[in-house]
ROTIMAR-909018 format. One record per residue: residue in one letter; x, z, y of N, C-alpha, C, CB in turn. Coordinates in nm, 3 decimals, decimal comma, always signed. Atoms other than C-alpha are relative to their C-alpha. Glycine has a CB too. Example, Ala and Ser with C-alpha at 12.3 -4.5 7.8 and 13.67 -1.06 7.14 Angstrom:
residues 2
rec code=A | nc1=+0,089 | nc3=+0,000 | nc2=-0,119 | cac1=+1,230 | cac3=+0,780 | cac2=-0,450 | cc1=+0,090 | cc3=+0,000 | cc2=+0,120 | cbc1=-0,099 | cbc3=+0,125 | cbc2=+0,003
rec code=S | nc1=-0,082 | nc3=-0,006 | nc2=-0,119 | cac1=+1,367 | cac3=+0,714 | cac2=-0,106 | cc1=-0,077 | cc3=+0,073 | cc2=+0,109 | cbc1=+0,041 | cbc3=-0,142 | cbc2=+0,046
***
This chain:
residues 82
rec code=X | nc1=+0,125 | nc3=+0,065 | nc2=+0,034 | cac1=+11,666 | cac3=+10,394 | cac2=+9,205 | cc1=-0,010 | cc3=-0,132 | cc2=+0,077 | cbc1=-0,121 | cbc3=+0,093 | cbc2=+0,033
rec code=X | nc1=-0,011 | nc3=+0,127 | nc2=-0,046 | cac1=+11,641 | cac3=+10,044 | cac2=+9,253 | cc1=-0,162 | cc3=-0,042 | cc2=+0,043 | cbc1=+0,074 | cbc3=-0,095 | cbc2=-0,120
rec code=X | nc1=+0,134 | nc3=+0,024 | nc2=-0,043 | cac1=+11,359 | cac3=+9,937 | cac2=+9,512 | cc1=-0,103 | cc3=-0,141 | cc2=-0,044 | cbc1=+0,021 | cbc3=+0,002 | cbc2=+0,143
rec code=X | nc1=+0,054 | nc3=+0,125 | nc2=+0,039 | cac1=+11,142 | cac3=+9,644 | cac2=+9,390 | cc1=-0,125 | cc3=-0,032 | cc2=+0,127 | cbc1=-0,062 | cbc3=+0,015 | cbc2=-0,172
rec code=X | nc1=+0,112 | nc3=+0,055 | nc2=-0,047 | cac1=+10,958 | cac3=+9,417 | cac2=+9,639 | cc1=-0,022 | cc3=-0,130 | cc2=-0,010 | cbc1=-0,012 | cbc3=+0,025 | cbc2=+0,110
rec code=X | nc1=+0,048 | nc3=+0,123 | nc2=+0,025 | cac1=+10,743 | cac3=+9,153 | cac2=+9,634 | cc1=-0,013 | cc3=-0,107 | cc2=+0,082 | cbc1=-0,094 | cbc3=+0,012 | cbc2=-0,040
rec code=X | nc1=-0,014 | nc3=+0,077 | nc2=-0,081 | cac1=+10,712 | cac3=+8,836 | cac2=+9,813 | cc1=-0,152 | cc3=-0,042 | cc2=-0,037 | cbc1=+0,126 | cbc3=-0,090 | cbc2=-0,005
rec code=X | nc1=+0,140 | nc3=+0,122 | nc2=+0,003 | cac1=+10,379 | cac3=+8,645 | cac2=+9,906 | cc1=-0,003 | cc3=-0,065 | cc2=+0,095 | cbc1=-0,146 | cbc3=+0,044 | cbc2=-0,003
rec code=X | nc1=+0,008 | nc3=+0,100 | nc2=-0,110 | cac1=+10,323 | cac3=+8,335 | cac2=+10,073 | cc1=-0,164 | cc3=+0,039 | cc2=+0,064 | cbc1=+0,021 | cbc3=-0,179 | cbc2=-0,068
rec code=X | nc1=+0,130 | nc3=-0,049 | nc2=-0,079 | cac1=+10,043 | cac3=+8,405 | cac2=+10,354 | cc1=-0,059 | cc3=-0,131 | cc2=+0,074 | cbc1=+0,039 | cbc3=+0,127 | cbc2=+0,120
rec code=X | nc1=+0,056 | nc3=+0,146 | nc2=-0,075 | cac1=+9,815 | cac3=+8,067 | cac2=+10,505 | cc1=-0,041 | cc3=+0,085 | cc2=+0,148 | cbc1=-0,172 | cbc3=-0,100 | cbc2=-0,100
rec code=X | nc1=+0,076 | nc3=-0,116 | nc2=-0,089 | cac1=+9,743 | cac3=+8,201 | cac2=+10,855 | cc1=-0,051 | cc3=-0,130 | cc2=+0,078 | cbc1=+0,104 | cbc3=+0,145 | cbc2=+0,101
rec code=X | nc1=+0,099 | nc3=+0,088 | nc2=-0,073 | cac1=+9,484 | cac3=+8,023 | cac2=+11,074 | cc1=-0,011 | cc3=+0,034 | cc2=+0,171 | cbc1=-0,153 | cbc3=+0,026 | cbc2=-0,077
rec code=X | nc1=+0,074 | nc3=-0,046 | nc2=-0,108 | cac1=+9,349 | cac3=+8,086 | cac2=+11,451 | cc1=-0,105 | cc3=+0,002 | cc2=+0,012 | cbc1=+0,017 | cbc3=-0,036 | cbc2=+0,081
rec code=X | nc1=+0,172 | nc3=+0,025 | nc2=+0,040 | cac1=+8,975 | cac3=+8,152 | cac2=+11,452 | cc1=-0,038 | cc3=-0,039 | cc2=+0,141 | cbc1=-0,107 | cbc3=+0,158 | cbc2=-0,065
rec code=X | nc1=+0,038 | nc3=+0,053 | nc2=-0,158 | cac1=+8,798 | cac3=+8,043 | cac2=+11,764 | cc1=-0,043 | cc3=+0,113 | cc2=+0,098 | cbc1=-0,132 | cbc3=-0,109 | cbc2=-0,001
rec code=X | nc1=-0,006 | nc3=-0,102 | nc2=-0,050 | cac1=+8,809 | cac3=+8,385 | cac2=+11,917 | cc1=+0,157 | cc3=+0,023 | cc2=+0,018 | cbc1=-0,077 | cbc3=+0,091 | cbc2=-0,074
rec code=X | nc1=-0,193 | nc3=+0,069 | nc2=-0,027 | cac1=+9,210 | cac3=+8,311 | cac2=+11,913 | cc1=+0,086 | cc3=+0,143 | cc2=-0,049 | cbc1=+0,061 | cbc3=-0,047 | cbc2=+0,236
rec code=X | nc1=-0,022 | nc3=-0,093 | nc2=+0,140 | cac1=+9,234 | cac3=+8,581 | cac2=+11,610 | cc1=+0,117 | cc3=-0,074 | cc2=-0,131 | cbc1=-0,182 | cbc3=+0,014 | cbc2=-0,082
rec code=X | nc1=-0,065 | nc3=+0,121 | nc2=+0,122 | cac1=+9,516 | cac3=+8,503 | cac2=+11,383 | cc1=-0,052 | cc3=+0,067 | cc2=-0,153 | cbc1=+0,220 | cbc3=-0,012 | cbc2=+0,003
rec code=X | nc1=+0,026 | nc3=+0,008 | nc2=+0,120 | cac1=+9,383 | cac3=+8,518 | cac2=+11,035 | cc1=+0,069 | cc3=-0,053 | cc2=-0,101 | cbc1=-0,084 | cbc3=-0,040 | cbc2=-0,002
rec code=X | nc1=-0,115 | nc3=+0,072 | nc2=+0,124 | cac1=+9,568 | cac3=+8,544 | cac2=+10,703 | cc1=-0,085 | cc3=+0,010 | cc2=-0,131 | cbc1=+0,175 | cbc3=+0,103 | cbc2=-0,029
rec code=X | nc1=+0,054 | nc3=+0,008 | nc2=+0,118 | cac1=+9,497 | cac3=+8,481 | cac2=+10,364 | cc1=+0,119 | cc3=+0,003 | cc2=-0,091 | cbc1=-0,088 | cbc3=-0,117 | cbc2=-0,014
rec code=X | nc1=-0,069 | nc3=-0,020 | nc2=+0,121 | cac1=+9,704 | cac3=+8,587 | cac2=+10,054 | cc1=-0,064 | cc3=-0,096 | cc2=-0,113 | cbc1=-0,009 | cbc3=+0,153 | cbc2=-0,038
rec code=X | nc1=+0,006 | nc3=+0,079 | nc2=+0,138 | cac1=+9,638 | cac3=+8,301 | cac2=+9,776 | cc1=+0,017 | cc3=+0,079 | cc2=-0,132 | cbc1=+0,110 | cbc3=-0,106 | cbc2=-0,002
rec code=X | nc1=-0,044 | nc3=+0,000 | nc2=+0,139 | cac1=+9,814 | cac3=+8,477 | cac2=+9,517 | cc1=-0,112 | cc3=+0,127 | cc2=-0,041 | cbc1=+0,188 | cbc3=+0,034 | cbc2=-0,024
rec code=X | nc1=+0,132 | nc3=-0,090 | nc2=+0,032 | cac1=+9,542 | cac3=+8,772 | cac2=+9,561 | cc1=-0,109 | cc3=-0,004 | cc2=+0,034 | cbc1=+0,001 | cbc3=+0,100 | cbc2=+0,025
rec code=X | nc1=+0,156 | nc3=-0,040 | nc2=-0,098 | cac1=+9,189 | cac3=+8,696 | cac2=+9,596 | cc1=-0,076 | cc3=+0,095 | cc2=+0,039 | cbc1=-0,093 | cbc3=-0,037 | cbc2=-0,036
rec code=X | nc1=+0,077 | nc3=-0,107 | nc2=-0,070 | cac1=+8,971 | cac3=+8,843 | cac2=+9,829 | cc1=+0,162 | cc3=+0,083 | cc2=+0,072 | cbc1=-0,120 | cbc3=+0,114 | cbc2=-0,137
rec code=X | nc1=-0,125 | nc3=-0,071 | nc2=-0,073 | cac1=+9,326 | cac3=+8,963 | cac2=+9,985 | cc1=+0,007 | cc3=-0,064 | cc2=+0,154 | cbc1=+0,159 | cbc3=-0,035 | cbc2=-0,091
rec code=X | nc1=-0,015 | nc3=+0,107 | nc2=-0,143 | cac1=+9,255 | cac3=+8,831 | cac2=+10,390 | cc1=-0,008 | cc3=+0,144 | cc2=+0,097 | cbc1=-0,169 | cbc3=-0,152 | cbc2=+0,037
rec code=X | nc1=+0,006 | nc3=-0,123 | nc2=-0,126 | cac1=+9,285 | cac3=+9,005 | cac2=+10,694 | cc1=+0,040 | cc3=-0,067 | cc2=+0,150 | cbc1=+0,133 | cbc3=+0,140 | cbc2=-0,036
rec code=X | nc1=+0,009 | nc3=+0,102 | nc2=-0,112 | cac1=+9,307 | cac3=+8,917 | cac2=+11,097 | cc1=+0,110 | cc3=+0,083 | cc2=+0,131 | cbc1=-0,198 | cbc3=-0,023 | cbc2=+0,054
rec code=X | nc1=-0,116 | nc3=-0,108 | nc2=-0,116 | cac1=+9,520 | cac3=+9,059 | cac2=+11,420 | cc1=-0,049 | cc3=-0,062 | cc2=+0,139 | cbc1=+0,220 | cbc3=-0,032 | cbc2=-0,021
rec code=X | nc1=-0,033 | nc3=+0,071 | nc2=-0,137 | cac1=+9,517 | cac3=+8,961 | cac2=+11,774 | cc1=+0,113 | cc3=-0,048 | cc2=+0,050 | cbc1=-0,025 | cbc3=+0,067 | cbc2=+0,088
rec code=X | nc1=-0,090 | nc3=+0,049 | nc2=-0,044 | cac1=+9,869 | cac3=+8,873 | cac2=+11,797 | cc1=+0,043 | cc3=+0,030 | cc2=-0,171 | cbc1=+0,071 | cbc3=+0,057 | cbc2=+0,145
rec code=X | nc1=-0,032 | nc3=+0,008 | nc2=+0,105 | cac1=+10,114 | cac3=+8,826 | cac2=+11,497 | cc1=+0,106 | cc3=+0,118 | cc2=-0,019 | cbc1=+0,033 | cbc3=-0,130 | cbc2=-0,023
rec code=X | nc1=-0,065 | nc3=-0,158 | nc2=+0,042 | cac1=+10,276 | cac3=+9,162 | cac2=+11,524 | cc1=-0,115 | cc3=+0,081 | cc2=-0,070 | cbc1=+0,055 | cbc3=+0,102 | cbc2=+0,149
rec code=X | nc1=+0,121 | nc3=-0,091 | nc2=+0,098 | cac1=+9,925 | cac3=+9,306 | cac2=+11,423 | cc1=-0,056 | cc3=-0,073 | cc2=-0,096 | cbc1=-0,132 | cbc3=+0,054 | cbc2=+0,077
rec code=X | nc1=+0,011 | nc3=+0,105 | nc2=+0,141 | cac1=+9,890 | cac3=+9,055 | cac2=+11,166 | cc1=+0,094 | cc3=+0,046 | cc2=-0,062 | cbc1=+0,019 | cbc3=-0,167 | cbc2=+0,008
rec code=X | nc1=-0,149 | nc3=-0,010 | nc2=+0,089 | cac1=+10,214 | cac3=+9,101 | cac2=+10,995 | cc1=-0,026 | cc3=+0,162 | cc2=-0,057 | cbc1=+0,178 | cbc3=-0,020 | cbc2=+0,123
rec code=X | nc1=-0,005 | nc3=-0,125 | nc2=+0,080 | cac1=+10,138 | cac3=+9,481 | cac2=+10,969 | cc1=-0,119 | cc3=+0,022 | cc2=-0,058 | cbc1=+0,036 | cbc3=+0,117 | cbc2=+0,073
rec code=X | nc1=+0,134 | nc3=-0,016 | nc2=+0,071 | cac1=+9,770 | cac3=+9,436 | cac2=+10,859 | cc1=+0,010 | cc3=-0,078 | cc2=-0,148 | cbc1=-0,127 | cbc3=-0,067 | cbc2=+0,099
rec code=X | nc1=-0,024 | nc3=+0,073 | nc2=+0,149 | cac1=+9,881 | cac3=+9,174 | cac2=+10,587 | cc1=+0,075 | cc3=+0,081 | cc2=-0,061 | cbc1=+0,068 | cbc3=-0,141 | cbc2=-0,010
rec code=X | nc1=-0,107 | nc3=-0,088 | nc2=+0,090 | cac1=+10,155 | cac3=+9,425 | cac2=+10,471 | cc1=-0,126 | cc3=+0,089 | cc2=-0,043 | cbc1=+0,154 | cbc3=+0,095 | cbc2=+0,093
rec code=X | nc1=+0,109 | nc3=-0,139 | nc2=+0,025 | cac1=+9,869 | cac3=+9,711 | cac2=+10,421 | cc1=-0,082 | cc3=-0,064 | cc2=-0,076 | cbc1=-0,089 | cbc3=+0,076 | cbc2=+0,133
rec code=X | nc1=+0,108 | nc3=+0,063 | nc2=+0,072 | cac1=+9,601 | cac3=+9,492 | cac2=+10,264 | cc1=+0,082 | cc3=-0,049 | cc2=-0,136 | cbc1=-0,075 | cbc3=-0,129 | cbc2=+0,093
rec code=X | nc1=-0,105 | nc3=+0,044 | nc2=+0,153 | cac1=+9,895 | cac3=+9,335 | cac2=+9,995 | cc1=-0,034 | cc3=+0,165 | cc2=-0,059 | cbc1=+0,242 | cbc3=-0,047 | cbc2=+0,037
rec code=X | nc1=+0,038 | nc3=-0,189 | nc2=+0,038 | cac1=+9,904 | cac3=+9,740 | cac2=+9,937 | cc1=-0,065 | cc3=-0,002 | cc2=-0,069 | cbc1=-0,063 | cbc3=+0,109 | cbc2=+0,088
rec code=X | nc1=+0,070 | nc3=-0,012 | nc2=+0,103 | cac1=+9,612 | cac3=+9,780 | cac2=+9,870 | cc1=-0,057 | cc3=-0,073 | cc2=-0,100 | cbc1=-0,061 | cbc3=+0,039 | cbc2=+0,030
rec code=X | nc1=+0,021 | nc3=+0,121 | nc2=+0,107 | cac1=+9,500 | cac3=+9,463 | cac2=+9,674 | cc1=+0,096 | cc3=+0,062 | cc2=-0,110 | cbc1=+0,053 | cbc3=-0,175 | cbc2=+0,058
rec code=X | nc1=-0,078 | nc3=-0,003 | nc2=+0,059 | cac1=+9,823 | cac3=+9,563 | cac2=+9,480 | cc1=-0,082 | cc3=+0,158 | cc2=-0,054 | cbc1=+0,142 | cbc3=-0,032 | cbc2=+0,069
rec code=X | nc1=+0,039 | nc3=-0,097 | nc2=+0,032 | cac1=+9,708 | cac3=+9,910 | cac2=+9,449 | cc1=-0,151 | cc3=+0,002 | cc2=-0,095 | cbc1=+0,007 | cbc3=+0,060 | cbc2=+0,118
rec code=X | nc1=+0,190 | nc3=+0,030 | nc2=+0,033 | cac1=+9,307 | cac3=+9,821 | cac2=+9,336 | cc1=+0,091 | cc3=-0,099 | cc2=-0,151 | cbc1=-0,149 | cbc3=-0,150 | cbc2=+0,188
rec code=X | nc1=-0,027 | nc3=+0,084 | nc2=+0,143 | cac1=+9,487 | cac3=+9,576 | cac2=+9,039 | cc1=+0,078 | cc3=+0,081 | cc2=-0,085 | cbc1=+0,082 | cbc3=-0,143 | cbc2=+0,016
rec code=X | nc1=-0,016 | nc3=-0,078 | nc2=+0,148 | cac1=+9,630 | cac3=+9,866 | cac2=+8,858 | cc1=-0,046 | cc3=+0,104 | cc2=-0,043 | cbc1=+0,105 | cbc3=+0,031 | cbc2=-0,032
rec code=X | nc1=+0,066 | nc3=-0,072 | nc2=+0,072 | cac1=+9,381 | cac3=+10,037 | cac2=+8,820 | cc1=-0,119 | cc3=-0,048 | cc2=-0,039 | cbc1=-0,011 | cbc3=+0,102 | cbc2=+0,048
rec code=X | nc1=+0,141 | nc3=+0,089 | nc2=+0,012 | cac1=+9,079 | cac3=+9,791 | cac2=+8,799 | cc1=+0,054 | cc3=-0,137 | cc2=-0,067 | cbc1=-0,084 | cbc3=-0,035 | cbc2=+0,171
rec code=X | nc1=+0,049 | nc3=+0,141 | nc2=+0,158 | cac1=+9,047 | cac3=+9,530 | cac2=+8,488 | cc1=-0,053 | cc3=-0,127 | cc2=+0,079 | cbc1=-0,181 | cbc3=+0,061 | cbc2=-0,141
rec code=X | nc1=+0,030 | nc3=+0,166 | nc2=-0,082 | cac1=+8,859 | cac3=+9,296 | cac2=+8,665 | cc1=+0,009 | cc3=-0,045 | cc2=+0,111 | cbc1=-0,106 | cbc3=-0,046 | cbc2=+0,004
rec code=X | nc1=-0,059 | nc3=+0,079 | nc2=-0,047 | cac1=+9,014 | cac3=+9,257 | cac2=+8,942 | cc1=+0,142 | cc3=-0,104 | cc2=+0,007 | cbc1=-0,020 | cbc3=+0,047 | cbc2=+0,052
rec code=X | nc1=-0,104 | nc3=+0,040 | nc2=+0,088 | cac1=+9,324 | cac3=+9,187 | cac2=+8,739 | cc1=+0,002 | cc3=-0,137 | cc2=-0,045 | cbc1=-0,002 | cbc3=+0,077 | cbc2=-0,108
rec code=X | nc1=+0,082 | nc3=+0,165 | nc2=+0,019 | cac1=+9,123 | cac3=+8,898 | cac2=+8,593 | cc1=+0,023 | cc3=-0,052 | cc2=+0,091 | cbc1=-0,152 | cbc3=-0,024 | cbc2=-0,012
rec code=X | nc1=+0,052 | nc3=+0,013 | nc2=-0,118 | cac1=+9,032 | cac3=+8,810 | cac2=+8,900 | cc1=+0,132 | cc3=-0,117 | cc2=+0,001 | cbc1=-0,021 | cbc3=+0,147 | cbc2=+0,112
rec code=X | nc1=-0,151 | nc3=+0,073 | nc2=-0,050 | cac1=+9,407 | cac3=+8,758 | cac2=+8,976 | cc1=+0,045 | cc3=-0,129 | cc2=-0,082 | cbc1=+0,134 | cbc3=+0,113 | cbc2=-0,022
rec code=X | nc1=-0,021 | nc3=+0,124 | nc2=+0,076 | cac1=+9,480 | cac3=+8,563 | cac2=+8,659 | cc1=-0,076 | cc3=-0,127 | cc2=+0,010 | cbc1=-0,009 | cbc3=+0,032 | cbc2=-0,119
rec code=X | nc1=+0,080 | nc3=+0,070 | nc2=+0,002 | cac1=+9,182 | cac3=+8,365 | cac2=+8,688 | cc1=+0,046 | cc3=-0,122 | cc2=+0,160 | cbc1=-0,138 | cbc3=+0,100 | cbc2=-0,012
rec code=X | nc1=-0,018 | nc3=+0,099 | nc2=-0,137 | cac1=+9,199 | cac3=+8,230 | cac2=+9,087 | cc1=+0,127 | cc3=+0,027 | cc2=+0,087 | cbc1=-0,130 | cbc3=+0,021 | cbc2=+0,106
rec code=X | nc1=-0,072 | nc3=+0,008 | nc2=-0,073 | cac1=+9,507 | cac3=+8,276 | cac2=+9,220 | cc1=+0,050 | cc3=-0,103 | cc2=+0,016 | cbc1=+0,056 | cbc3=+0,067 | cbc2=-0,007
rec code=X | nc1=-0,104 | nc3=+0,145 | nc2=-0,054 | cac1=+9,763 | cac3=+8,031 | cac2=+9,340 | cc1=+0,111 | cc3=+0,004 | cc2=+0,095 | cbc1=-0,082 | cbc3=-0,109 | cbc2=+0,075
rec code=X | nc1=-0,131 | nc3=+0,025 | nc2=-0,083 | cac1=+10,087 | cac3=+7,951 | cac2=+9,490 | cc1=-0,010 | cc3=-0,106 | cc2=+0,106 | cbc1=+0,115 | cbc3=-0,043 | cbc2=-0,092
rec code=X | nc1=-0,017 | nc3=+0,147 | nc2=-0,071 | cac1=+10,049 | cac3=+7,730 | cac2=+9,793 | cc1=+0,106 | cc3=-0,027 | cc2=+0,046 | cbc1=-0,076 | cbc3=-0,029 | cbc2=+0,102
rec code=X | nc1=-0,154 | nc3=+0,116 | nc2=-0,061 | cac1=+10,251 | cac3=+7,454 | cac2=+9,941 | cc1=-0,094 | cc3=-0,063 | cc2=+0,056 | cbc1=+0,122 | cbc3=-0,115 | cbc2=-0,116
rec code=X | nc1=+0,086 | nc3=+0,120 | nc2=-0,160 | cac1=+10,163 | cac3=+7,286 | cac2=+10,296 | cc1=+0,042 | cc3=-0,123 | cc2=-0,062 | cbc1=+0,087 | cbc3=+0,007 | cbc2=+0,214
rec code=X | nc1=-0,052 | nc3=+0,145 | nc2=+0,010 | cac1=+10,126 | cac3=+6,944 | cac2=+10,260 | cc1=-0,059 | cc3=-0,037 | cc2=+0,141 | cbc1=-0,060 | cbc3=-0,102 | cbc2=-0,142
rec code=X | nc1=-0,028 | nc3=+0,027 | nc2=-0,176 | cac1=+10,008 | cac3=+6,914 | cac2=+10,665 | cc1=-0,135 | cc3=+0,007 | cc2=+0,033 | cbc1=+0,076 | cbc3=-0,164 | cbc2=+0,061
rec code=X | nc1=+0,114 | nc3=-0,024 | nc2=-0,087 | cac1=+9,735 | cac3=+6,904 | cac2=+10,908 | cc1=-0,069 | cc3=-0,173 | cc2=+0,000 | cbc1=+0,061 | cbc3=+0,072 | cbc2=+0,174
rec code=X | nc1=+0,011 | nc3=+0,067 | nc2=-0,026 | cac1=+9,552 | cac3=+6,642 | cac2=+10,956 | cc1=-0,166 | cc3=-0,055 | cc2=+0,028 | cbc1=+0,080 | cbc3=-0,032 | cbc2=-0,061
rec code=X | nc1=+0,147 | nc3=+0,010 | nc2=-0,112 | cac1=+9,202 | cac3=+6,463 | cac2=+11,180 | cc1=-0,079 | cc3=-0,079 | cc2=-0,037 | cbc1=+0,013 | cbc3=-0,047 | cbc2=+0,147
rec code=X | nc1=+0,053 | nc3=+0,084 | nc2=+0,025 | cac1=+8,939 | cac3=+6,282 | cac2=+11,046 | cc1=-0,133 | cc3=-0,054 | cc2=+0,042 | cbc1=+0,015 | cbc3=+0,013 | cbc2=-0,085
rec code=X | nc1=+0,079 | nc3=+0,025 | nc2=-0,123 | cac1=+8,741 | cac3=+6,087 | cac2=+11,264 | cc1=-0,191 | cc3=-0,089 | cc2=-0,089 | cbc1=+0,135 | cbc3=-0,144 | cbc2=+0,132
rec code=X | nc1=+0,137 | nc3=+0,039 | nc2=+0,143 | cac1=+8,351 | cac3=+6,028 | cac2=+11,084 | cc1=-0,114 | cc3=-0,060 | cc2=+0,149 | cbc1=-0,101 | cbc3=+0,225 | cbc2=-0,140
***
């Protein structure tokens, strides 16, 4: 039996509590946070899960997916002084 997995690109942030925070694009409403990036990495694996799990059995969040997802690509950081 041939295993099938999936790949997703993840945006991860630092919140000002120095929380790393991720976000799945390709599934909305798919985010989640860690205190270091070992408990990130296994909280984003579990949340893909279930997101993945909740879209085959639920219609509109299916939509959902077709509707707002997205593939990102960094284009950089940058400071703007107002």
């Amino acid at each position: 039996m041939k295993s099938s997995h999936k790949q997703f690109k993840i945006v991860i942030e630092r919140d000002e509590d120095g929380y790393f925070v991720a976000d799945v694009p390709a599934l909305p409403g798919c985010h989640t946070q860690g205190k270091n990036m070992i408990e990130l990495q296994k909280n984003v694996r579990e949340v893909i899960a279930l997101c993945l799990a909740e879209s085959k059995s639920n219609t509109a969040y299916r939509r959902h997916i077709r509707e707002f997802s997205y593939e990102p690509s960094f284009v950089g950081i940058d400071t703007i002084t107002v």
